[in-house]
N, C-alpha and C positions, 0 to 999 in steps of 0.2 A: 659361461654365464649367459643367462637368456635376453635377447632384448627386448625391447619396448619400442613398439615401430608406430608411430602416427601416421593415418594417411591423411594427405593433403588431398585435398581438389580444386582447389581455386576456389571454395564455394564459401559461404561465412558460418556454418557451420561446421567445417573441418576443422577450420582458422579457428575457432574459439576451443574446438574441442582440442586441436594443440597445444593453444594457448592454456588450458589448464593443467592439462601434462605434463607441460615442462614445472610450470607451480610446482606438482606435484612429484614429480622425481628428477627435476634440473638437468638442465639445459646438456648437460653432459653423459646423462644416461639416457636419451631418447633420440631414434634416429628418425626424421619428419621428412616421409618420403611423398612426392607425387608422380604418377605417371602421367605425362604429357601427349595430348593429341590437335593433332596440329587442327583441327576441325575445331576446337573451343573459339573464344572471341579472343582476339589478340591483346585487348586489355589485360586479359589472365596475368600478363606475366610482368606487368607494372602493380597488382595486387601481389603476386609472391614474391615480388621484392619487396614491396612495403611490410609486408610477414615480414620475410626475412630482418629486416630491422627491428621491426614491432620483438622480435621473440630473441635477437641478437645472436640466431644462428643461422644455416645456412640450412635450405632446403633441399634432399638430392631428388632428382629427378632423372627418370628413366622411362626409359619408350620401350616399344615392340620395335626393333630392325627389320620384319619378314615386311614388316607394310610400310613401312617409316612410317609407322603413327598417323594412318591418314585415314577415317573413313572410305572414301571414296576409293582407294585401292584395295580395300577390302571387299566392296562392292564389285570392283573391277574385275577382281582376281578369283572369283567367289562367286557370284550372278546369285548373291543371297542379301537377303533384307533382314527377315526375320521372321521366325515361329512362333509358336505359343510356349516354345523355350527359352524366347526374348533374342534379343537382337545378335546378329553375326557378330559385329565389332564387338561388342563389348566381350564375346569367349574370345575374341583375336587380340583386342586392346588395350580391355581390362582386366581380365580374369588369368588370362596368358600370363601378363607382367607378374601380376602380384603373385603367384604360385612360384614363379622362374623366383623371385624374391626372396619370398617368407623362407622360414625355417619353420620344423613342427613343432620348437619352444618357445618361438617369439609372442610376446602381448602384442594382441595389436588391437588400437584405438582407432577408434569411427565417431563420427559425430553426427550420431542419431539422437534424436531430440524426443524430449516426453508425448510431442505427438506424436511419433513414428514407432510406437511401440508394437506394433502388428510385424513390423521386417526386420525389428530385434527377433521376436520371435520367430519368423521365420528363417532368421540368419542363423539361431540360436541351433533351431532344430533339424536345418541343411548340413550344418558343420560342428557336431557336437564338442568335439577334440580339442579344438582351437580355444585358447587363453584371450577373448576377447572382452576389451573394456569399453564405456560409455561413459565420457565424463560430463555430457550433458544432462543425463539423467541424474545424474550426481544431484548436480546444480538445477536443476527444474527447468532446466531450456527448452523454448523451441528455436524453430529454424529466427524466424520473424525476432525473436529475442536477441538471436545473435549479429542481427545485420543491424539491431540499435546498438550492440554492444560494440560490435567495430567502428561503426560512427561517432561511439562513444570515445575510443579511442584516438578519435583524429585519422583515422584511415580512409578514403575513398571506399565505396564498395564495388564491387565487379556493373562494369556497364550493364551485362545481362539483368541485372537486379531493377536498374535504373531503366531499361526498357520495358519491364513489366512481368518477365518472365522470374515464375515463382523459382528457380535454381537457376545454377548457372553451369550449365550440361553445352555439349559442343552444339553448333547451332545446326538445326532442321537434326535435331535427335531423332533417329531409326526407333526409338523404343514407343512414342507418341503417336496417340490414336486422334484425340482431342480436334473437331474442327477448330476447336479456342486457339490451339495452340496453335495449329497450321498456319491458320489466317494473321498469328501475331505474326509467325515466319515471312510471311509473304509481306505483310505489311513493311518489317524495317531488315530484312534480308531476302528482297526477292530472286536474287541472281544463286541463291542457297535452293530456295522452295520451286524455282525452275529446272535445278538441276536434279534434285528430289524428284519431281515428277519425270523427267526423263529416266533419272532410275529405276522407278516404280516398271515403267512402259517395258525395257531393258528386260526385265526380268518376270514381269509379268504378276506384279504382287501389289495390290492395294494398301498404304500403310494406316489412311485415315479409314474409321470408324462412324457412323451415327445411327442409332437406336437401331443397332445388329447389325447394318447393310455397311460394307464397304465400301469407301470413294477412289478412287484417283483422286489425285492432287492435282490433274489437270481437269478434272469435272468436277472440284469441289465449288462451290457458290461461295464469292467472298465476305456472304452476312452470315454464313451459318454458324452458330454459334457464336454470334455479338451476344456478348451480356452473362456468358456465363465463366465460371468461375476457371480461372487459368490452372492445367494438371501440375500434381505435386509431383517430381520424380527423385528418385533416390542416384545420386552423383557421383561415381570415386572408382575406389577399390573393386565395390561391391556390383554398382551400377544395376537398377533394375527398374521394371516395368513403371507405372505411375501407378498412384494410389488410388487417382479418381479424375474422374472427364467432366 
């Protein structure tokens, strides 16, 4: 019998798109897996215990051992940042896991929202094979829908939310171009966006962007980009670039 695998991320739209799954095929047929990196904000895992209650089962959770789940020893071990193939870790720490995982018959559910309909299809058309479902589309969700709906719940929502950052992705994310985003980094995780920029040096790779020219994160100017709109990124299983700067 095939399963029905939900991925978690920490994020509130995993959390809702679980939460309807289970609705929808019981608590007893769905296994609600997240992989963990130890790089997210440590609130994470006071939010997947409150899942865990909210949905009255338990979450499994599994790591990559080659790196213990750490950004930064991926970095370490690797003298890699990222291409226009998208970031090292996430083939090391996300994409590693969930294949070590999956099976070729399992469902598996993402909680991609009716704005994100561009990385359905391009998940759609990367991975034909795969039995994948969306049960926010179902429901008409966005992301922003589902962080009323957990509140609605009685749930706290993940810190990252509550500091302003539009997902909650491990903090100083390898895949962000955005001076918006950097300068959020720098502002409420400097000891993060310092060690970021020592990376960057390290290895010789630029990770911020603006209008084509690359920065260092040690010559980015910390106004540039006040005022503009914080990147969307896709968080999980999948994990991929931002949709816009």
């Amino acid at each position: 019998m095939s399963r029905i695998v939900s991925w978690f991320s920490c994020g509130a739209s995993s959390a809702v798109a679980t939460y309807f799954t289970l609705l929808k095929y019981g608590k007893a047929n769905v296994n609600i897996v997240n992989i963990h990196l130890v790089d997210e904000h440590p609130d994470n895992q006071r939010f997947l215990k409150s899942c865990e209650n909210w949905y009255g089962k338990e979450i499994e959770v599994i790591t990559r051992e080659k790196y213990n789940s750490s950004v930064d020893e991926v970095i370490e071990k690797t003298k890699f940042l990222r291409s226009v193939y998208g970031a090292r870790c996430t083939k090391e720490l996300k994409k590693a896991v969930r294949f070590e995982y999956q099976k070729p018959d399992d469902k598996q559910i993402f909680g991609y929202g009716v704005n994100e309909k561009k990385r359905i299809e391009r998940l759609l058309k990367s991975d034909p094979f795969t039995d994948y479902e969306f049960p926010l589309i179902e429901h008409n969700m966005t992301g922003e829908d589902c962080r009323q709906f957990i509140h609605d719940q009685g749930i706290e929502v993940p810190t990252m939310y509550k500091l302003g950052f539009r997902n909650n992705n491990c903090i100083g994310c390898l895949k962000a171009e955005s001076p918006t985003y950097w300068n959020h980094v720098r502002k409420h995780f400097p000891e993060v966006f310092e060690k970021r920029a020592k990376q960057e040096r390290m290895v010789g790779y630029a990770l911020c962007r603006y209008k084509g020219q690359s920065i260092f994160l040690d010559e980015l100017d910390s106004d540039l980009g006040r005022g503009y709109k914080m990147p969307d990124f896709s968080c999980g299983a999948v994990c991929e670039v931002p949709i816009d700067n």
